[in-house]
N, C-alpha and C positions, 0 to 999 in steps of 0.2 A: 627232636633230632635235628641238628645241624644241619642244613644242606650247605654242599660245597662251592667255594666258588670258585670264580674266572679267576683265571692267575691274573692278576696285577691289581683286583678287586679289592674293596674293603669294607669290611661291613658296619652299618650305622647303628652307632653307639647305642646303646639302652637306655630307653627312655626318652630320645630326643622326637619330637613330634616334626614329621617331613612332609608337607604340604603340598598336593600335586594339584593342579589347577587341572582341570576336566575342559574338554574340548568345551563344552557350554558354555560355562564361565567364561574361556578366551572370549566366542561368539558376542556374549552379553559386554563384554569389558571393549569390542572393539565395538559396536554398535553404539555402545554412549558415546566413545570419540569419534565417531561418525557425523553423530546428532547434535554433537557440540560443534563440530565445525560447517557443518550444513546452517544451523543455528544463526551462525556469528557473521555468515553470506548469505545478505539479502539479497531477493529475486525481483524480478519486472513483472505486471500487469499490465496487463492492457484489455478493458469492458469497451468493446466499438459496436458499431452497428445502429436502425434505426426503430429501434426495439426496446420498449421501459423497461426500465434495474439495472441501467450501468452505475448510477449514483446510490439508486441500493445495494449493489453488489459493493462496489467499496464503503458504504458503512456498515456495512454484515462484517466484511474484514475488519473494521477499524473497530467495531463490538467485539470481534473473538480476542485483537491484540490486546484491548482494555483490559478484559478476561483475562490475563496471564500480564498483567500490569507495566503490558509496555506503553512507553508516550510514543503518541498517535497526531501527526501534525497535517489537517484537512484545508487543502488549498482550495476555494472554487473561483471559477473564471466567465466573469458572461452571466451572471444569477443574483448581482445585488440588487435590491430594490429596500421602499421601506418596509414592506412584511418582511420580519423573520421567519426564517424555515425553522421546520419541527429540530432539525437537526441542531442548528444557531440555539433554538433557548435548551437544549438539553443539555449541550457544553455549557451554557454558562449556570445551570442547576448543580452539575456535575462540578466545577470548580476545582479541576484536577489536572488530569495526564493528558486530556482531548484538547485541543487547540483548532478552533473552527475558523478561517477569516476569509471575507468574500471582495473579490476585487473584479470593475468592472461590470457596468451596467448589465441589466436582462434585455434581451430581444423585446421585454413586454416592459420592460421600463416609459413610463409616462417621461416627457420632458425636462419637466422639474424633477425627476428623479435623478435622470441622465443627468443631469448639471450641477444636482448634490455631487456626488459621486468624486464628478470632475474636483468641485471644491475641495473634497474631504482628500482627495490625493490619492485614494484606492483604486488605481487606477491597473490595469494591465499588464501596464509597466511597471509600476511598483510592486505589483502581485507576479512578475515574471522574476524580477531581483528578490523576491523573499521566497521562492522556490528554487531558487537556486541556492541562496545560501542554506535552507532546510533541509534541501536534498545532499549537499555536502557537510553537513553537519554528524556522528555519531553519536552523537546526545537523542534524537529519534532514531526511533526504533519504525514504524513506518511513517510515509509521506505520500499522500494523495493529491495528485493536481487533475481537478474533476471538469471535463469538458477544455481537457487544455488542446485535443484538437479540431475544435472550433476555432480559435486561437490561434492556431497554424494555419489553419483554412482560408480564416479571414485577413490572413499574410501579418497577423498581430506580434508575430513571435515568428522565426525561422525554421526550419523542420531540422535543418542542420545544428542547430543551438540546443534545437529539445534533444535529438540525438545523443549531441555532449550532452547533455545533463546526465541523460541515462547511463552515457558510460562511465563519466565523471562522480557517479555519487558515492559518496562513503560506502564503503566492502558490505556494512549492517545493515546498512536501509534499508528494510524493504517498500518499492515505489510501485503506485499503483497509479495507470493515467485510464480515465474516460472520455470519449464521445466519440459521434459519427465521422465520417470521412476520414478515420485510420489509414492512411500510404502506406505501401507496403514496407518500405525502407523502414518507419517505426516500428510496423511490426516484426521483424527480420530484428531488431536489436531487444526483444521480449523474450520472456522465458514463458510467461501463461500467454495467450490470445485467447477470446471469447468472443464472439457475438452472439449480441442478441436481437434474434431476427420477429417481427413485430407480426402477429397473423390476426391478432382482432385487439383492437383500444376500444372503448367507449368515448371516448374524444370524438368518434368517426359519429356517433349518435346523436353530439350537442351535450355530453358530459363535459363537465368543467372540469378544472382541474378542484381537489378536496383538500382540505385542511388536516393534516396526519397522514396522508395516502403520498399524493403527489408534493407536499411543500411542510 
């Protein structure tokens, strides 16, 4: 039986197939453009405090981004010497998306270390110029400058300048910075803040630091 219709209505042809989108489907269809563009804006990091895993915490992140095959470009500042960290020969095993490079002596650099360094030109300075051009770069997908406020601390770098960086970087990046004596002013321009607050090391025992663990 025919039911009647509205006056000015008219009814759909026979046979044509009329497709209604269900409230879910809307939900599902705006949620992925959600994700897409949450996606495409990268966030800030910030690992401070006087407490081990700020430099594990940023390579747990720089392991998940590998995982989902983003390039991963890891600045450190303040930590070259001639041992290589576990980190250093893994990227160069890896031979890929991870990009490791260390500028500027360790606190525990020997002399002769300190004065390679100087020669080789990986200095601070040059490791403050190649984080800034990485961090405005879209080609990475994240950028880690690890222990860069040390760096600021030790008046190596301006607080004002790391500031512009953070505001200044490509919309993608996502930027992750580590070390102690975080000011509040960088943290104020972050989106994550964390510390990690230290309640027992074996360091305090006459533990050294270990090969795979600490380096």
């Amino acid at each position: 039986m025919d039911v009647p219709l509205a006056e000015g209505a008219q009814r759909p042809q026979e046979g044509l197939n009329v497709k209604s989108t269900s409230p879910y489907e809307e939900h599902d269809r705006l949620a992925r453009v959600l994700w897409e563009q949450a996606r495409s804006q990268g966030l800030v990091h910030l690992y401070t405090g006087n407490g081990k895993g700020k430099t594990t915490a940023a390579l747990g992140l720089a392991l998940r981004a590998l995982g989902r095959d983003r390039r991963v470009v890891f600045i450190q500042f303040l930590k070259r010497t001639t041992v290589m960290t576990g980190e250093m020969v893994f990227a160069e095993k890896l031979d890929g998306p991870l990009t490791i490079r260390q500028f500027g002596a360790s606190r525990f650099a020997t002399n002769e270390e300190q004065k390679a360094v100087e020669e080789s030109g990986e200095t601070v300075a040059r490791g403050w110029e190649y984080a800034r051009e990485m961090a405005s770069s879209p080609d990475n997908d994240l950028v880690v400058l690890d222990e860069i406020t040390h760096v600021v601390k030790n008046g190596q770098i301006a607080l004002e300048d790391l500031i512009s960086l953070v505001k200044n970087k490509a919309r993608s990046v996502e930027l992750v910075m580590t070390g102690r004596y975080a000011p509040p002013e960088l943290q104020e321009v972050c989106d994550y803040v964390t510390e990690m607050r230290e309640i027992k090391h074996p360091y305090h025992n006459g533990v050294k630091a270990r090969e795979g663990t600490e380096f």
